[in-house]
DOVOLUM-259170 format. One record per residue (C-alpha): residue in one letter; chain; x, y, z; residue number from 1. Coordinates in Angstrom, 3 decimals. Example, Ala and Ser with C-alpha at 12.3 -4.5 7.8 and 13.67 -1.06 7.14 Angstrom:
<recs>
REC   res   chain         px         py         pz     n
REC     a       A     12.300     -4.500      7.800     1
REC     s       A     13.670     -1.060      7.140     2
</recs>
This chain:
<recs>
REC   res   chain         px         py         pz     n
REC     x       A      2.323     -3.088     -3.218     1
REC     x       A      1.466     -1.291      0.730     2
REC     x       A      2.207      1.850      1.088     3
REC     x       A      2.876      3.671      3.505     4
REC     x       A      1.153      2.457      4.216     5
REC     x       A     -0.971      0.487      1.375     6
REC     x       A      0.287     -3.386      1.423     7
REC     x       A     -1.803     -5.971     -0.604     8
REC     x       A     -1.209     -9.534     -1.913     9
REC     x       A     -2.808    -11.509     -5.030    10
REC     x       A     -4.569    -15.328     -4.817    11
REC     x       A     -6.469    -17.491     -6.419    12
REC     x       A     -9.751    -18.407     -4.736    13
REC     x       A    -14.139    -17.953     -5.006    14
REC     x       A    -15.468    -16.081     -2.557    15
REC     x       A    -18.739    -18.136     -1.174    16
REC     x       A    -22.016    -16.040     -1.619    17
REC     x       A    -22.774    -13.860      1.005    18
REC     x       A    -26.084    -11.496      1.110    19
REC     x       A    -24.978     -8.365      2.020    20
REC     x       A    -26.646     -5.509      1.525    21
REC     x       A    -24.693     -3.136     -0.996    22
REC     x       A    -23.885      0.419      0.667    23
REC     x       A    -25.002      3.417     -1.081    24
REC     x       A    -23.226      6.472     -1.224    25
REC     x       A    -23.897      9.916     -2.307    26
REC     x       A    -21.014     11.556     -4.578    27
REC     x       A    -19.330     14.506     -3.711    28
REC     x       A    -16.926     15.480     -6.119    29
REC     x       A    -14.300     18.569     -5.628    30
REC     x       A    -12.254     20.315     -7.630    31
REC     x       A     -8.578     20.448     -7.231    32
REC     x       A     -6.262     23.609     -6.580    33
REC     x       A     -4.473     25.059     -9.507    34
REC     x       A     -1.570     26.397     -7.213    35
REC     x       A      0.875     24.766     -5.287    36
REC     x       A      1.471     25.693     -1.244    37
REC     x       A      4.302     28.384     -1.416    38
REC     x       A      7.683     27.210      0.273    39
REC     x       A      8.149     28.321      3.863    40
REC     x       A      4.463     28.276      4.016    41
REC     x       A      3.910     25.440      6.536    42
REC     x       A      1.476     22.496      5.598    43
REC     x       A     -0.536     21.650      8.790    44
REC     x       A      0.699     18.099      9.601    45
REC     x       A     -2.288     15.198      9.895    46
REC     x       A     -2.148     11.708     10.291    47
REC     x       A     -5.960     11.890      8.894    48
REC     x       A     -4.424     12.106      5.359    49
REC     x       A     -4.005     10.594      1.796    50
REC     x       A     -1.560     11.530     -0.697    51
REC     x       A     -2.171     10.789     -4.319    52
REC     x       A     -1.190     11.801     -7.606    53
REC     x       A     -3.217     13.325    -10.181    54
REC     x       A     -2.923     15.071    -13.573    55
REC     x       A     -5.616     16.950    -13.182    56
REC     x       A     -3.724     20.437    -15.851    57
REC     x       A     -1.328     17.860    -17.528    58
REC     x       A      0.997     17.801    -15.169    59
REC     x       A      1.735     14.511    -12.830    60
REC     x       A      1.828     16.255     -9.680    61
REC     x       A      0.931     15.211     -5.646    62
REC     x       A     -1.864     16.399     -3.664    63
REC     x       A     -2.616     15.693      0.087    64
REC     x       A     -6.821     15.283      1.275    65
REC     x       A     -7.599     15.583      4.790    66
REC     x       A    -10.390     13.796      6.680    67
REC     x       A    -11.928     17.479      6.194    68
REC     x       A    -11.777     17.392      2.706    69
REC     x       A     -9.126     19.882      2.700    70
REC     x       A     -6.708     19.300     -0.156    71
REC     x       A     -3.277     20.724     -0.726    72
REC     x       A     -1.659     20.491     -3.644    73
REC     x       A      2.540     19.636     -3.032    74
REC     x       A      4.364     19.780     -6.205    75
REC     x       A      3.977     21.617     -9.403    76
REC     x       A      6.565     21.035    -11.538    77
REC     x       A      7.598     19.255    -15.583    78
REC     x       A      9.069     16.311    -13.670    79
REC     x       A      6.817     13.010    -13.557    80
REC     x       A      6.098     12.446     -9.766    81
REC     x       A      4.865      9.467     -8.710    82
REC     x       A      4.502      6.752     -5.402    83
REC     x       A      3.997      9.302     -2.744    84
REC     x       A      3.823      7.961      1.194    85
REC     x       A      3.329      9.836      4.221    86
REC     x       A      5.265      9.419      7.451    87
REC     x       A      3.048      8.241     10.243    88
REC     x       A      3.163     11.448     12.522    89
REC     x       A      2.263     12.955      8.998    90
REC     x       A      5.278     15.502      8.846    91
REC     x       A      6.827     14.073      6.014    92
REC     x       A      6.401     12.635      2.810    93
REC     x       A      8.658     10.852      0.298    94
REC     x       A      7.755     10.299     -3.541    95
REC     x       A      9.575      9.120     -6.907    96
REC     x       A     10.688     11.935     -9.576    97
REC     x       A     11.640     11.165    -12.837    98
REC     x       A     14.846     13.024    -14.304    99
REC     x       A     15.566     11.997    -17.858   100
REC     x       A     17.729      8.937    -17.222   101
REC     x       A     18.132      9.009    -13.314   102
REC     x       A     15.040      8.620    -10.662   103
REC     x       A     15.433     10.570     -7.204   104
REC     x       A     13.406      9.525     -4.247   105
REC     x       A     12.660     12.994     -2.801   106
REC     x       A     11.841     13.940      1.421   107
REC     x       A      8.857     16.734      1.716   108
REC     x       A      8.804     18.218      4.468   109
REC     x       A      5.381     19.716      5.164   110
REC     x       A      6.418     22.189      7.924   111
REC     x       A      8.447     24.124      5.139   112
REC     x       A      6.678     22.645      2.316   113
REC     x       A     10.258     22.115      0.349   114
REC     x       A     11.600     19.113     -1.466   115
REC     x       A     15.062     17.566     -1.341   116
REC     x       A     16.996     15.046     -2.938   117
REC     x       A     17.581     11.936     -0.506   118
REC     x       A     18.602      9.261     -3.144   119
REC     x       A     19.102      8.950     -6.934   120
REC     x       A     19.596      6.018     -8.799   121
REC     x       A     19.423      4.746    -12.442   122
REC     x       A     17.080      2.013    -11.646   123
REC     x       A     13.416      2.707    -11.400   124
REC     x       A     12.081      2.708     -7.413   125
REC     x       A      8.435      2.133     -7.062   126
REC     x       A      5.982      1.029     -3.519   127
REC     x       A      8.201      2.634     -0.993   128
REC     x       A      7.150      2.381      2.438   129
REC     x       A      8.997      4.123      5.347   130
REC     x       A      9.902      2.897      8.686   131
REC     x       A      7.692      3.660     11.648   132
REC     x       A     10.464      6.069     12.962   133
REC     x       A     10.718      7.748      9.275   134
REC     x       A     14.159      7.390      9.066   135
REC     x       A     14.528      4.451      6.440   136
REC     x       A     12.390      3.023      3.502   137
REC     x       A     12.583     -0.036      2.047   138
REC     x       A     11.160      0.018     -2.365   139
REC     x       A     11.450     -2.295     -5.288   140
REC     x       A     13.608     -1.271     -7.562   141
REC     x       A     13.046     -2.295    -11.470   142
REC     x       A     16.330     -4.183    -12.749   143
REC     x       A     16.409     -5.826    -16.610   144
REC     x       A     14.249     -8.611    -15.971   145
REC     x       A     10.637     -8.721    -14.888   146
REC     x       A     11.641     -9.549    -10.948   147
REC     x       A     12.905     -6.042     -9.275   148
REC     x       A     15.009     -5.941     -6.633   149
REC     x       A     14.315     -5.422     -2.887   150
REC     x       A     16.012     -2.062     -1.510   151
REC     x       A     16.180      0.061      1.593   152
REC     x       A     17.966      3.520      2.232   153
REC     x       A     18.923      5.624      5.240   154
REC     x       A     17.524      9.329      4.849   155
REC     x       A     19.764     11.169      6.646   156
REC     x       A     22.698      9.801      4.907   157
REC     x       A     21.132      8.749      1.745   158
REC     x       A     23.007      5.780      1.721   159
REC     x       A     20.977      2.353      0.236   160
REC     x       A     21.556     -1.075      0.841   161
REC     x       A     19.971     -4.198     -1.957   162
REC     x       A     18.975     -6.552      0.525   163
REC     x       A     17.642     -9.278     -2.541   164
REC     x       A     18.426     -9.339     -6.131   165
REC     x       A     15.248    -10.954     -6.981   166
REC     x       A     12.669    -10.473     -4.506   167
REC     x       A      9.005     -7.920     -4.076   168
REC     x       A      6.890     -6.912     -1.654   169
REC     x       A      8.215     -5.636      0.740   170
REC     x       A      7.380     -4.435      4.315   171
REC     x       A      8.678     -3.614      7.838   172
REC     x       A      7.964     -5.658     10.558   173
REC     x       A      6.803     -3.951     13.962   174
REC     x       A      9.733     -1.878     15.512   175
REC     x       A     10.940     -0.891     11.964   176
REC     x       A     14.361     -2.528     11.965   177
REC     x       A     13.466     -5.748     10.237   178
REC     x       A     12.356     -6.171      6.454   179
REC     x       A     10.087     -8.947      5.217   180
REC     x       A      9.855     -9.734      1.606   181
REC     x       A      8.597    -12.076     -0.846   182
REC     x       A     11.885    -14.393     -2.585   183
REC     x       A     12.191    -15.897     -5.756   184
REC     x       A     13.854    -18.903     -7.521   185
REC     x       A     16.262    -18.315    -10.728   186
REC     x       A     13.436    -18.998    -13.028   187
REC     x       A     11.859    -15.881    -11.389   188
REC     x       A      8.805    -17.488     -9.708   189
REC     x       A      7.467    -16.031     -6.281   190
REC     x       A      8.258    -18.704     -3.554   191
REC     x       A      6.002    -18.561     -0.620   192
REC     x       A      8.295    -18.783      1.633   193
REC     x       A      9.144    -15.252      3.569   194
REC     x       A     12.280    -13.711      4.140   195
REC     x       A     13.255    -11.474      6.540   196
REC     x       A     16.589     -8.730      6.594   197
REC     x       A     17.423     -8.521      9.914   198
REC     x       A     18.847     -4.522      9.790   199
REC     x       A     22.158     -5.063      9.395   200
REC     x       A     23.296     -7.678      6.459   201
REC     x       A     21.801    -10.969      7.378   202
REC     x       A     18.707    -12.585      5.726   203
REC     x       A     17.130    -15.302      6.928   204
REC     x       A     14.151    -17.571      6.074   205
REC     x       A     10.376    -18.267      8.225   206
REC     x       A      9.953    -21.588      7.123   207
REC     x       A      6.982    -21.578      8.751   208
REC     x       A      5.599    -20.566      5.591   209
REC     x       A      7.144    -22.899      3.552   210
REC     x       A      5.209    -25.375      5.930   211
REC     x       A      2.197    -23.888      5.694   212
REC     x       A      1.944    -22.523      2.351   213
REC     x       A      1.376    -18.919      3.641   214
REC     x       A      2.142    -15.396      1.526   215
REC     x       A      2.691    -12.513      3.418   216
REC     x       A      0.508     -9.561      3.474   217
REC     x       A      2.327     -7.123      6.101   218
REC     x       A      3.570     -6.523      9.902   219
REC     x       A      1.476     -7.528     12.533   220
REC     x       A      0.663     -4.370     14.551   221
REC     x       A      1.302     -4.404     18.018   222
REC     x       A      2.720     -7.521     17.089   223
REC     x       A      6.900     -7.643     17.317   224
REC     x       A      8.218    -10.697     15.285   225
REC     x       A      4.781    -11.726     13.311   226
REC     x       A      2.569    -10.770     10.326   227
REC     x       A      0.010    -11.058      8.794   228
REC     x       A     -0.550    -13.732      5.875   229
REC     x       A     -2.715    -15.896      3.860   230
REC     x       A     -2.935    -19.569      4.328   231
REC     x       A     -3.895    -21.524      1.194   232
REC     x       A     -6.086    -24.797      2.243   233
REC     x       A     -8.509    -26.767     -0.537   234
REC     x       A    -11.670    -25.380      0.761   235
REC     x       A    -10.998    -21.849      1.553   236
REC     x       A     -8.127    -19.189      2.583   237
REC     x       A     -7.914    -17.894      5.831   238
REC     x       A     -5.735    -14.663      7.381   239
REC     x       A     -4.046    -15.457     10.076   240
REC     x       A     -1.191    -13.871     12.644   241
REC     x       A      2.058    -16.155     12.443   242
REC     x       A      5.142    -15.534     14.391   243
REC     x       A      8.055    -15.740     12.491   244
REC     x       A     10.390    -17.462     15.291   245
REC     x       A      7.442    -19.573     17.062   246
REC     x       A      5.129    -20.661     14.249   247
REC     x       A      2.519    -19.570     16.494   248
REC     x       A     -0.542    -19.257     14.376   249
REC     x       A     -3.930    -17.246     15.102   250
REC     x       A     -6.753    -17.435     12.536   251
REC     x       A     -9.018    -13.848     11.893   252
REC     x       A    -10.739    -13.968      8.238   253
REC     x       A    -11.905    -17.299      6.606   254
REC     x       A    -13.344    -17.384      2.749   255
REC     x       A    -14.171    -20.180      1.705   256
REC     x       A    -12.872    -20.730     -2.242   257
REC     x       A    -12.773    -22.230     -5.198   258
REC     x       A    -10.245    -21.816     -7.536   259
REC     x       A    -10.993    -18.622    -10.138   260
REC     x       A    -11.121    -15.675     -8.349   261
REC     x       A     -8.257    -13.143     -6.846   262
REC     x       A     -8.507    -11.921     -3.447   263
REC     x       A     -6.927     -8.998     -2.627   264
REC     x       A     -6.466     -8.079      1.376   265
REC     x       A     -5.851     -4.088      2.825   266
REC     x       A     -5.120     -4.279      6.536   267
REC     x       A     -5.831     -1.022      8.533   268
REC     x       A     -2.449      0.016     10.243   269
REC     x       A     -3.789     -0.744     13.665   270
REC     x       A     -4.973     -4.231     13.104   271
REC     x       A     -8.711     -3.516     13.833   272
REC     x       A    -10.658     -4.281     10.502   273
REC     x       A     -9.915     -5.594      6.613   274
REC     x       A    -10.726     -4.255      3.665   275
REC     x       A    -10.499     -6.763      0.929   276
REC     x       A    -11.007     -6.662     -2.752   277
REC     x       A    -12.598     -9.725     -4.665   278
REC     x       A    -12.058     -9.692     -8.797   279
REC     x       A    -14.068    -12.565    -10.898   280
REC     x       A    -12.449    -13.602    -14.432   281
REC     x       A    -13.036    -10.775    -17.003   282
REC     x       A    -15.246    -13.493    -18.746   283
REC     x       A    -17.681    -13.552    -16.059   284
REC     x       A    -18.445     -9.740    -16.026   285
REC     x       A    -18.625     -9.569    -12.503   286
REC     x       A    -15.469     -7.089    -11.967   287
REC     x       A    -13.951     -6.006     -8.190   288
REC     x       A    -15.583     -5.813     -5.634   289
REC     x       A    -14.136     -3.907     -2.048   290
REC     x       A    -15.478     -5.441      1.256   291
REC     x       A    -14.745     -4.020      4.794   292
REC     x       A    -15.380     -6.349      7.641   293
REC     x       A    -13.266     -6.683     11.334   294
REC     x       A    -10.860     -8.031     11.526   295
REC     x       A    -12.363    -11.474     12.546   296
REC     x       A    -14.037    -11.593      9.580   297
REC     x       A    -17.539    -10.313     11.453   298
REC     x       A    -20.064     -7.965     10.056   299
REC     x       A    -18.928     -7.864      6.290   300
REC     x       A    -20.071     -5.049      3.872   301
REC     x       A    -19.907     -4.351      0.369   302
REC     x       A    -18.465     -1.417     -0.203   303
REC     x       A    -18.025     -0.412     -4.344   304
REC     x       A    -17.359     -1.743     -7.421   305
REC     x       A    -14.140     -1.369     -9.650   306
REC     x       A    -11.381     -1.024     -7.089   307
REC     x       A     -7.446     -0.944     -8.406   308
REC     x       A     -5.342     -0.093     -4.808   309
REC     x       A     -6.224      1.020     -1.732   310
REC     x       A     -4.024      3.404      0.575   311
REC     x       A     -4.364      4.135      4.768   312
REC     x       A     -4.037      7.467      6.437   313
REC     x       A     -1.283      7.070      9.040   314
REC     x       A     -3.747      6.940     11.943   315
REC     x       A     -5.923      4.105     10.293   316
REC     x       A     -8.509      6.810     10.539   317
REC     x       A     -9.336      7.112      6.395   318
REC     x       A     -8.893      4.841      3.716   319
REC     x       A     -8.493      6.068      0.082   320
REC     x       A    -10.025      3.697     -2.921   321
REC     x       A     -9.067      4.027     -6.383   322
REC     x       A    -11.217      3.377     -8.660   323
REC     x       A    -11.326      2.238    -12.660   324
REC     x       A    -14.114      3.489    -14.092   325
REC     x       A    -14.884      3.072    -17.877   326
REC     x       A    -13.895      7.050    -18.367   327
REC     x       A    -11.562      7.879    -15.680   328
REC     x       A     -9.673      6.759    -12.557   329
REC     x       A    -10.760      8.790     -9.319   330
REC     x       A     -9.845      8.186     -5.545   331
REC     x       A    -12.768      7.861     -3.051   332
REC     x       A    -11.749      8.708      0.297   333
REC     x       A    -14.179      6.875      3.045   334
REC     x       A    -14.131      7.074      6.735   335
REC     x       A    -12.999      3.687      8.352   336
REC     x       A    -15.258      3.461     11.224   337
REC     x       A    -18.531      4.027      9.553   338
REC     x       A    -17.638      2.894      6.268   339
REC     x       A    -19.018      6.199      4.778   340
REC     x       A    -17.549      7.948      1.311   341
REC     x       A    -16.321     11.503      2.238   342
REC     x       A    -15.771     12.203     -1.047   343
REC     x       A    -14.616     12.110     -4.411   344
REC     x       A    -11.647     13.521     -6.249   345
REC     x       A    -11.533     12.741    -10.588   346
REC     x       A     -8.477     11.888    -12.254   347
REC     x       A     -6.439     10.361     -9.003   348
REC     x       A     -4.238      7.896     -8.829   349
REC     x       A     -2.493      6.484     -5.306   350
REC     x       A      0.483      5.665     -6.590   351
REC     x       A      1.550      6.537    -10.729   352
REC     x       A     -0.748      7.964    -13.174   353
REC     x       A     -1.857      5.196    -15.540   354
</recs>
């Protein structure tokens, strides 16, 4: 779950062999600060940012990394803090805290570099993603069976709506008003057909991907009404742009497949390339795998090994990897439009510590 923008969606399928050269990278590893920025300090805002968690002193606290390496660290505090996202002018940032029995989805607001209380609930909220204006987010929220719940709240008023009892993965749609989401059946299986909430109380169903067997993976940008999603055919997948009203379909990315393999797909926020994460069966010991290619599919390049979740600055401009390794989890930040590793930061996490 993208957020914020990371947004990514599961398949089965083989990626066809491809010879690509693998890219090297040199390791630069920093340390993080002990020290939290003092409120009423300002944080200089950037949309050339990551936010991530780490428990780096034994605490489970948030950091933000800058395309300059600079890294701030947000919270330091007892509490468990976790699913941090950044608002796209890069002002603002909301994250999860953990408070005995109750959760609170806290607003950060980097100019001041305080923390308040926007909503609480007794019901776990995890992969929120704000609205392109900042003023809503829309989260899963854990319930007492395995499916969560689809949610989205109004920050100024703190007020939250459940849009779907049993339903995940959400996103907004261009414009920020409507939500799409992946429904379920009773028995709790994913569906793959897409919803939508249309901002007010009405949901309503794209059959088109009932048609065409299609799974979501986020908002078309620049694109009002369509998204992006994967189209499940015998001899391959594809990504392609469907509108939601029209049925309107244009193909990008084709891999050809056989069953076996997940495919994992990381769109950058303004459309222009993929990042994409390929995992063979344990059995096979060939692990993950993270690709970056445009977003036609062209000029394809292995990027690393090992890759749990991905994350976009606001601007598109950065892309942070988190990686499993066999003694840690750290978060390699790379520059989108040469593919390059800035650097890398130990013990990180994008989302909760694990």
């Amino acid at each position: 779950m993208v957020a914020r923008g990371i947004l990514v969606l599961t398949l089965i399928a083989v990626i066809a062999a491809v010879l690509v050269v693998y890219r090297d990278h040199s390791t630069i590893e920093v340390d993080l600060p002990q020290e939290r920025v003092e409120e009423g300090k300002p944080v200089a805002a950037s949309t050339a940012c990551i936010v991530f968690v780490s428990t780096t002193d034994g605490q489970t606290d948030l950091y933000r990394v800058t395309s300059e390496g600079e890294i701030d660290r947000l919270t330091k505090s007892d509490a468990v803090e976790s699913h941090p996202t950044i608002a796209n002018d890069g002002t603002m940032m909301l994250f999860v805290e953990e408070r005995g029995r109750h959760w609170v989805i806290r607003k950060y607001d980097l100019a001041t570099a305080i923390g308040t209380d926007v909503i609480v609930t007794e019901r776990e909220p995890r992969s929120l993603i704000l609205s392109s204006s900042g003023e809503r987010v829309t989260y899963e929220e854990a319930t007492s069976t395995d499916v969560p719940a689809v949610m989205v709240g109004d920050l100024a008023t703190g007020q939250v709506t459940q849009i779907a009892a049993a339903a995940e993965s959400p996103f907004w749609l261009t414009g920020g008003t409507d939500v799409g989401y992946l429904a379920t059946d009773d028995d709790g299986q994913v569906r793959t057909a897409l919803r939508l909430w249309d901002g007010h109380t009405q949901a309503y169903d794209a059959e088109i991907f009932l048609e065409r067997g299609l799974v979501m993976v986020a908002g078309a940008p620049n694109a009002p009404r369509s998204v992006y999603g994967l189209e499940y055919r015998d001899e391959g997948v594809r990504l392609v742009t469907t509108n939601v009203l029209s049925g309107d379909v244009v193909p990008h990315l084709y891999i050809e497949s056989v069953p076996e393999v997940s495919v994992s797909l990381s769109l950058a926020p303004d459309g222009s390339s993929i990042w994409y994460r390929t995992e063979q069966p344990a059995q096979d010991g060939a692990g993950s795998e993270f690709w970056r290619a445009a977003i036609d599919g062209s000029n394809p390049v292995r990027m690393t090994t090992g890759v749990h979740d991905a994350s976009w600055s606001p601007d598109g401009e950065l892309i942070g990897v988190m990686v499993n390794s066999e003694s840690e989890a750290h978060l390699d930040l790379y520059a989108v439009d040469t593919g390059q590793r800035l650097l890398r930061i130990p013990n990180a996490w994008l989302s909760e510590a694990r």
